[in-house]
C-alpha positions in Angstrom: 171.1 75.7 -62.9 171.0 76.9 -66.1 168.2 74.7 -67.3 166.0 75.4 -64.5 166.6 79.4 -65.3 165.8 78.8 -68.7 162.3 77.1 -68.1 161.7 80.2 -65.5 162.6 82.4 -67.9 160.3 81.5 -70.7 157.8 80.7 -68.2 157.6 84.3 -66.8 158.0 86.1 -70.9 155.7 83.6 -71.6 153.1 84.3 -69.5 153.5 88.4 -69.0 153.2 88.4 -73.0 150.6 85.9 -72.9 148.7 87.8 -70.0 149.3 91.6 -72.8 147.7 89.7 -75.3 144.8 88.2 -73.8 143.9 91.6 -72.2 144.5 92.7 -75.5 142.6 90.5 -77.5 139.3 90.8 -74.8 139.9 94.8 -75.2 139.7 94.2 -79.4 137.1 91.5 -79.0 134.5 94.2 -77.0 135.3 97.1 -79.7 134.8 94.7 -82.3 131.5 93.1 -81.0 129.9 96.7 -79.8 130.4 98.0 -83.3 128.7 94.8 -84.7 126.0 95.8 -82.7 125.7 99.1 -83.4 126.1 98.1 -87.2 123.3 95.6 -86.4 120.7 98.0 -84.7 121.3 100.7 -87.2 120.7 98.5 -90.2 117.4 97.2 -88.7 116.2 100.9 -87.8 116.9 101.7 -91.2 115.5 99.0 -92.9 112.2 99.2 -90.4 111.8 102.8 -91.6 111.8 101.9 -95.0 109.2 99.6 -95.0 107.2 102.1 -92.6 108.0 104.6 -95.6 106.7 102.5 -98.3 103.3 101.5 -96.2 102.7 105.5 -96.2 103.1 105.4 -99.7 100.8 102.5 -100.5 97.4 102.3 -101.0 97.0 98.2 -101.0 99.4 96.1 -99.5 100.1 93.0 -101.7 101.1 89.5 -100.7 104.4 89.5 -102.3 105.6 93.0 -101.1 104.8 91.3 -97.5 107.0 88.3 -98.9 109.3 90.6 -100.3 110.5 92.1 -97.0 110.3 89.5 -94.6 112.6 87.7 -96.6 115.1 90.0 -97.6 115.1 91.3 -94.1 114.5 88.1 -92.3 111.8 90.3 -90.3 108.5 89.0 -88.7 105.7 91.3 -89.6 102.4 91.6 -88.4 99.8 94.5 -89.6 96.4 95.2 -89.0 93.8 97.0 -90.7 92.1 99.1 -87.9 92.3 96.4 -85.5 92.0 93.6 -88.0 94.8 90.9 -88.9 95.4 91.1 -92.8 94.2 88.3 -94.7 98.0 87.2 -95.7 98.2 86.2 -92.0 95.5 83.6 -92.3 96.7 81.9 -95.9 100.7 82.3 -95.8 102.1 79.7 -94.0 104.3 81.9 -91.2 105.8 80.8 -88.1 105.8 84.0 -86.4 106.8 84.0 -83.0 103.1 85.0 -81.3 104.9 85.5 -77.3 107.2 88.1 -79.1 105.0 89.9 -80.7 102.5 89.4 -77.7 105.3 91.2 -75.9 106.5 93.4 -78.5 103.3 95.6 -78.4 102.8 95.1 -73.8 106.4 96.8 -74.1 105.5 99.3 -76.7 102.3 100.3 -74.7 103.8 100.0 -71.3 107.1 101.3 -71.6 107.2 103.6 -75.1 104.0 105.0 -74.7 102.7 103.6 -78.4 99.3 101.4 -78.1 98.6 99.6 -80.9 95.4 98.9 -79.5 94.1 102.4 -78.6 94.4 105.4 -80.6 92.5 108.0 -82.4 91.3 107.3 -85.5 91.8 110.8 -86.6 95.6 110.8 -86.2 97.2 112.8 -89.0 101.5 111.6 -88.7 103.2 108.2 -88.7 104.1 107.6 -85.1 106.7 104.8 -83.9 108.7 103.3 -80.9 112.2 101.5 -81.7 113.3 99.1 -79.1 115.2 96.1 -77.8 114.2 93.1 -75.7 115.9 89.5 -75.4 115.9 87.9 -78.5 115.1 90.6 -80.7 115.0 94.0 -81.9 111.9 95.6 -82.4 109.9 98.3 -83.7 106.3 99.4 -83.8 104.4 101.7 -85.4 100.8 103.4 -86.6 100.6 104.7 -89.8 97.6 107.0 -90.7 95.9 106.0 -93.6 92.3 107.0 -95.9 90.5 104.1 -94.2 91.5 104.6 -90.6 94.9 103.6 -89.3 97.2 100.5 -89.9 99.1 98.9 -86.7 102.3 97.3 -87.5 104.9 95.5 -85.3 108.4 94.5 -86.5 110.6 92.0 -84.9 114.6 91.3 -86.3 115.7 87.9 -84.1 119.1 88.2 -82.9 119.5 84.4 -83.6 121.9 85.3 -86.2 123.6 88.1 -84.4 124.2 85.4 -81.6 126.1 83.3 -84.2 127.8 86.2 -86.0 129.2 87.2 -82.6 129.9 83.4 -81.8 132.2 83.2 -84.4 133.8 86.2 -84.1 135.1 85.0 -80.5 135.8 81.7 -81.8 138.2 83.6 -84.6 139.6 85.5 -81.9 140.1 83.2 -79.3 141.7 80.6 -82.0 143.9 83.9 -83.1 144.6 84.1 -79.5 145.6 80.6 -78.7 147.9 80.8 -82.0 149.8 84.0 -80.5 150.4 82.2 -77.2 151.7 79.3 -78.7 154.1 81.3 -80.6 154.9 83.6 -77.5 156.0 80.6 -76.1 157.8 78.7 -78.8 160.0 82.7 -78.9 160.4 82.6 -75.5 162.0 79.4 -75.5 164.9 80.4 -78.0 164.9 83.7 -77.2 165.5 83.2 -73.5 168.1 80.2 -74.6 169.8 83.0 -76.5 169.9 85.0 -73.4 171.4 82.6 -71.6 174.0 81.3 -73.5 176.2 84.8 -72.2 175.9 83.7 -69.2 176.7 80.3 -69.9 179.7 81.4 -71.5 180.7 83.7 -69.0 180.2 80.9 -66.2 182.2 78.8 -67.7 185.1 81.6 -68.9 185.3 82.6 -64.9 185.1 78.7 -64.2 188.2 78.0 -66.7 190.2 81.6 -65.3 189.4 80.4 -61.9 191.1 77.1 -62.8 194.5 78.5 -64.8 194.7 81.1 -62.1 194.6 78.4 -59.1 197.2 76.1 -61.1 199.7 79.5 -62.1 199.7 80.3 -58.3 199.7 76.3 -57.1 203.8 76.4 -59.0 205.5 79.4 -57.4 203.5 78.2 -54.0 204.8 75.0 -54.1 208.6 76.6 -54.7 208.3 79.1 -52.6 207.1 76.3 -49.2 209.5 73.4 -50.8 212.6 76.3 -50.7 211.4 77.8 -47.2 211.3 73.8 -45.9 215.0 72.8 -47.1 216.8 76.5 -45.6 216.6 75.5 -42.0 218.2 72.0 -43.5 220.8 73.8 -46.2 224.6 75.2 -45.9 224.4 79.3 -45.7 225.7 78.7 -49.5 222.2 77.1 -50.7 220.3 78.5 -47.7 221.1 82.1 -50.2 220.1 79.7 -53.5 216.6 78.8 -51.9 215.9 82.7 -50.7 216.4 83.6 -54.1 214.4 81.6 -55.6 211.7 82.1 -53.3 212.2 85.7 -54.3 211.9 84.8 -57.8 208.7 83.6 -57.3 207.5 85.7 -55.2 208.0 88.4 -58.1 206.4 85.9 -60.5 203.2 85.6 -57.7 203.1 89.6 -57.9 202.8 89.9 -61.9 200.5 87.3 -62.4 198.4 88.9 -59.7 199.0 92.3 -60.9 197.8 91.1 -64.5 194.9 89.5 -63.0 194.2 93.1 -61.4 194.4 94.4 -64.7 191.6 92.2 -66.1 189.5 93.0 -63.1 189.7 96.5 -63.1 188.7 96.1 -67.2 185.9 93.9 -66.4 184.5 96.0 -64.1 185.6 99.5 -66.1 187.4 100.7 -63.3 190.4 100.9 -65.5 191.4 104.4 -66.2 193.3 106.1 -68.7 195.5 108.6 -67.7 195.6 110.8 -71.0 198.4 113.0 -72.4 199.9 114.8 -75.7 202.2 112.0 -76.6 204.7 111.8 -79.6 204.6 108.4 -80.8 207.4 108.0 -83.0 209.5 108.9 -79.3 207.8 106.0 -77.5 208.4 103.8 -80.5 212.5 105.0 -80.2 212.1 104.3 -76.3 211.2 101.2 -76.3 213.3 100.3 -79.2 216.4 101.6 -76.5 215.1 99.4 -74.0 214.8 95.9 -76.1 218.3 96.9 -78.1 220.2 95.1 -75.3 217.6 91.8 -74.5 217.4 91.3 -78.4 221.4 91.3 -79.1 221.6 88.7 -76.2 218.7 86.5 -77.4 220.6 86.9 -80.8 217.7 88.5 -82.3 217.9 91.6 -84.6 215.5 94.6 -83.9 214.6 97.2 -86.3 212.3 100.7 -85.7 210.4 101.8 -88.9 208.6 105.5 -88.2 207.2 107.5 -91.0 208.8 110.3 -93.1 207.3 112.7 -92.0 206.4 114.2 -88.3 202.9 113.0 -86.6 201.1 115.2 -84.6 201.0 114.0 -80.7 198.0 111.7 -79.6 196.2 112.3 -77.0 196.4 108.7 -75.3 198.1 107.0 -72.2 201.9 106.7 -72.8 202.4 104.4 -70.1 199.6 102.1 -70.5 200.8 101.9 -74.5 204.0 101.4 -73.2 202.7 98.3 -71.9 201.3 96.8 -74.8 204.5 97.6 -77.1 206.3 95.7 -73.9 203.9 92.5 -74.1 204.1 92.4 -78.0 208.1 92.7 -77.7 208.3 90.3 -74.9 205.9 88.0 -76.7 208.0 87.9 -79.9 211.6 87.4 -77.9 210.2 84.2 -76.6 209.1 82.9 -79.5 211.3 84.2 -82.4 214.5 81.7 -82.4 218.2 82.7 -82.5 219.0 84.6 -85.6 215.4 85.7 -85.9 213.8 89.4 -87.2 211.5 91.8 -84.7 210.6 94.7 -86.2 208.8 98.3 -84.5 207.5 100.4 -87.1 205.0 103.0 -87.0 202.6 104.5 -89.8 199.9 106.9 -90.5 196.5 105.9 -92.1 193.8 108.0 -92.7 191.9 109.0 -89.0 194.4 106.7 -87.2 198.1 105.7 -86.6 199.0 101.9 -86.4 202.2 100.5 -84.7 203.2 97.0 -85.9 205.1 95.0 -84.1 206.3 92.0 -86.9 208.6 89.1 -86.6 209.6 86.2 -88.5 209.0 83.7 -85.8 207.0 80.4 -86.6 203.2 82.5 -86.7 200.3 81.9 -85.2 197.8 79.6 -87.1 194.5 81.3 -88.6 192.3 78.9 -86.1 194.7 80.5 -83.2 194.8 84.5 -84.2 191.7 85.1 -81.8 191.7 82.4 -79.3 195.4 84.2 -78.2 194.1 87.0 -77.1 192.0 85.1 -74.6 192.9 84.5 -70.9 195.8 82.0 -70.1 196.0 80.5 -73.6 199.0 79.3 -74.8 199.5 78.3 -78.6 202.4 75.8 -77.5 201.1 74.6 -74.4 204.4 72.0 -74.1 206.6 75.3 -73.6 207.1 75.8 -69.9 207.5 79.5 -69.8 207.6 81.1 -65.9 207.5 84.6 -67.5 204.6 84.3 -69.4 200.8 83.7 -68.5 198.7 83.9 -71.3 197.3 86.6 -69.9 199.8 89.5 -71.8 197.8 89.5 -75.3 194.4 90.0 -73.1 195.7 93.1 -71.5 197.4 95.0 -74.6 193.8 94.3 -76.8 192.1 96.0 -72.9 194.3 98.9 -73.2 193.6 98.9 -77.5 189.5 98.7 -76.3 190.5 101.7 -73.4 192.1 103.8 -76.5 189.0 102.8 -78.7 191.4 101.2 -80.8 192.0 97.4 -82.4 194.7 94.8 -81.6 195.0 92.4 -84.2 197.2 90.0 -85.1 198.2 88.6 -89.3 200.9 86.6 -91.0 204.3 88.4 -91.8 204.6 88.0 -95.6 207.6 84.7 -95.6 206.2 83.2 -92.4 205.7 85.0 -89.1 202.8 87.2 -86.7 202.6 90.9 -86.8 200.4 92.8 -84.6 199.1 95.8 -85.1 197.9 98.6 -83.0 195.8 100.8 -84.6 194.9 104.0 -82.2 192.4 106.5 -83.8 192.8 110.2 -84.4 190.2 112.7 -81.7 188.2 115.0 -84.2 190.5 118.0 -83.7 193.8 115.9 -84.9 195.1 117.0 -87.9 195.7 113.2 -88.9 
């Protein structure tokens, strides 16, 4: 599935960039060719003006000056004398283009109003037509003169605009071609990239959806295996198997209440319920409610809180009470007989932290994230009904709620400690 949705996906950026950048490009290539043209034109109407300047200026026109210009701007000229061909014509070897200029001057007559063929000898100003026909530019003109009138017409071929502009697409298309080919070699990893969240989410909800089913498969099968034998048992054992379907019953409702939990966090529905709360009194509360559990699991519990008085926090107390609960819980099962736990509480610049420490056997530096995912165990041998792996998940959802940390280090001798650390509003006098 996710294969196919990844060759969509860099089919479609793909081609919607691809599509941007053609459009673009054509949109670039126009500009760029209408200014070449422009450029073009203007340079041929200025140089065609200076060489209609420099024929009012002379009095002979000489072989090389003819040279001259036609060479330097690749121009065919032809001038006559008062209807006569100049001489050059007739000895220079030029292959002039005879149609063009044929047409050059029909167009000039016909469509600019300039004859070259009729005028009045007693013209006194230069007079011109600047044009454009297939193939070439053009430009004609009579120039008045002691001995009558000279007839010129000037033709620029656009032979070499035609390739000038032919390799400008070629450059752009080629730029073009090299933009969609790395369009699509992006797309490719930048789609995969996209995808590998949703990979990893698939197969997170896959791997929930699996720990969840076998969690509720245990207490399922006690609960239908004790139901079965009552009918069949004395009224002694018939009260045995009702309370252990009770049991786990109750164990069925936290596991689904925790799930809940997560839900409501994935979907941030989960609410805090916000209050001045004294933390150093929470920390003494649920010291007062572990005192007893610990002394039975011969465990010794201690309660560190700071010299001097902290300011309340504005937090949820009972969702915090929660997460003091899991860490507590979490350390009793794991912390043998004879064992340290210890609550303490301390202020750090813009924040207060409460530790919860032991001296237990730790948690492994390639295990101090991976516990704080969904149903992980670090001792997956222990058969522990009260815990689901899902406790550590919760308390860091509550931590994220407060926009606060959970994290978890080694005790100095051997041993976790995790630490909450809840951050200070602006107005706190932390």
């Amino acid at each position: 599935m996710f294969r196919k949705l990844h060759l969509q996906m860099t089919v479609f950026s793909a081609s919607i960039t691809s599509a941007i950048l053609i459009v673009m490009a054509a949109a670039c290539l126009l500009v760029a060719e209408s200014s070449t043209k422009k450029n073009s034109y203007a340079s041929f109407l200025n140089n065609a003006r200076t060489c209609i300047t420099q024929l009012e200026e002379q009095t002979a026109i000489s072989h090389r000056w003819l040279k001259t210009v036609m060479n330097t701007y690749h121009f065919q000229i032809e001038i006559q004398d008062n209807g006569r061909s100049l001489y050059f014509y007739k000895t220079a070897r030029q292959e002039s283009d005879t149609d063009a200029l044929k047409k050059a001057r029909s167009l000039s007559r016909d469509s600019y109003g300039l004859s070259l063929e009729n005028y009045s000898r007693g013209q006194k100003l230069t007079k011109s037509a600047d044009f454009q026909f297939p193939g070439y530019y053009a430009c004609t003109a009579l120039i008045p003169h002691t001995d009558g009138i000279l007839s010129m017409v000037i033709l620029y071929p656009l032979a070499g605009l035609q390739t000038q502009l032919h390799a400008q697409r070629l450059a752009f298309g080629a730029a073009v071609l090299a933009a969609i080919a790395a369009v699509i070699i992006f797309s490719w990893f930048f789609t995969r990239k996209m995808i590998r969240p949703l990979e990893k989410s698939r197969a997170e909800q896959t791997a929930f959806i699996a720990a969840a089913s076998h969690e509720l498969r245990s207490p399922l099968a006690v609960i239908r295996s004790s139901v079965s034998a009552i009918p069949k048992a004395s009224p002694e054992r018939s009260e045995v198997f009702v309370d252990m379907s009770l049991k786990e019953c109750d164990r069925m409702a936290r596991l689904i209440q925790d799930m809940l939990s997560l839900s409501n966090a994935d979907n941030h529905t989960w609410t805090l319920e916000t209050a001045p709360c004294e933390l150093d009194t929470l920390l003494l509360e649920t010291y007062e409610k572990y005192e007893a559990l610990t002394k039975e699991k011969k465990l010794e519990l201690s309660v560190s809180l700071p010299e001097s008085l902290l300011p309340p926090l504005e937090c949820d107390a009972g969702k915090l009470a929660q997460v003091l609960s899991i860490l507590l819980d979490n350390a009793i099962s794991y912390v043998p007989e004879g064992g340290k736990i210890r609550l303490s509480l301390k202020k750090e610049p813009g924040a207060a932290v409460i530790s919860v420490a032991d001296n237990g056997p730790g948690i492994p530096d390639s295990e101090k994230e991976a516990v704080f995912q969904r149903f992980y165990r670090s001792d997956t041998s222990r058969n522990d009904k009260q815990h689901f792996g899902l406790g550590l998940c919760i308390a860091r959802e509550i931590a994220l709620l407060h926009n606060g940390t959970l994290t978890v280090s080694d005790t100095a001798g051997g041993g976790a400690v995790f630490s909450l650390r809840l951050p200070r509003a602006e107005n706190s006098r932390y």
